[in-house]
C-alpha positions, 0 to 999 in steps of 0.5 A, a space after each residue: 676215672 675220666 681217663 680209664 672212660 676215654 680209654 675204653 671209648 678209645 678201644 671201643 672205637 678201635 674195635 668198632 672201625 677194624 670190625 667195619 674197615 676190614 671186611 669192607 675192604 676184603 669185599 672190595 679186593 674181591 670185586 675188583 675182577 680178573 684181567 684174563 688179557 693183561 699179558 697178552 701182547 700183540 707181538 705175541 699175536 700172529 693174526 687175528 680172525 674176526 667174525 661180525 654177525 649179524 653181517 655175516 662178514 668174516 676177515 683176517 687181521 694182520 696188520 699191526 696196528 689193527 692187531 695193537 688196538 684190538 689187543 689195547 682193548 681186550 686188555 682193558 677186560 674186567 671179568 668178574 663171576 660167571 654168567 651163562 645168561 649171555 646165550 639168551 641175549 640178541 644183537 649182534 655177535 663179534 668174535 675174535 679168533 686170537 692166533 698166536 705165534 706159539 699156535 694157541 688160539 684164543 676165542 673171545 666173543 662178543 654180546 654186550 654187555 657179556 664177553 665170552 672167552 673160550 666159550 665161558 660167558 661174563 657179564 662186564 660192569 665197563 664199556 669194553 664191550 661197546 668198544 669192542 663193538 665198534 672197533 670190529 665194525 669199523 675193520 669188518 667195514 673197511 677189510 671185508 674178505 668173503 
């Protein structure tokens, strides 16, 4: 008799554990977000024009090394669901303009803590914004073309 109960408490725990762990784990694998940049590479990229504003200062990237750290940062974008509320939001406005060698262009803008990409708002959980930020000021500073 003692057997049979250890078994059924063996089975209830089983059941118990795969009822719990499994959606757990599937709402983790839907959380994690997109990476919309992680192909992108720089060799890939022509140049790249950046807008800060306010500042209202706009100039083009074309060394290789700004080019490589910018697209090192936009590959770190996690973009999880859509969020439109980013238009309601102040501060200041970054936006890079990626011209690839093959003519697409892509438009990332930047308003933390939202990125938009092509027009399309998402609300970021990381930090990228804030690097992102800093990296277009400290080239708008050092690379102004009017």
């Amino acid at each position: 008799m003692g057997k049979l109960k250890n078994k059924r408490m063996l089975y209830f725990v089983g059941i118990t554990t795969f009822i719990i762990v499994i959606p757990l784990i599937v709402l983790l694998l839907l959380q994690k977000g997109d990476k919309p940049f992680e192909s992108l590479k720089s060799e890939d990229v022509e140049k790249i024009e950046l807008l800060v504003n306010p500042a209202n200062k706009i100039t083009e990237i074309t060394k290789k090394e700004q080019i490589n750290k910018i697209i090192n940062t936009l590959n770190k974008i996690v973009k999880n669901e859509v969020d439109s509320s980013w238009g309601s939001y102040n501060g200041q406005y970054i936006q890079y303009t990626i011209i690839k060698k093959n003519n697409e262009i892509i438009k990332i803008g930047v308003l933390s803590p939202f990125v938009t990409i092509d027009g399309i708002g998402y609300k970021l959980t990381n930090n990228v914004c804030e690097e992102l930020n800093d990296l277009a000021n400290s080239i708008i500073d050092n690379n102004y073309i009017k």
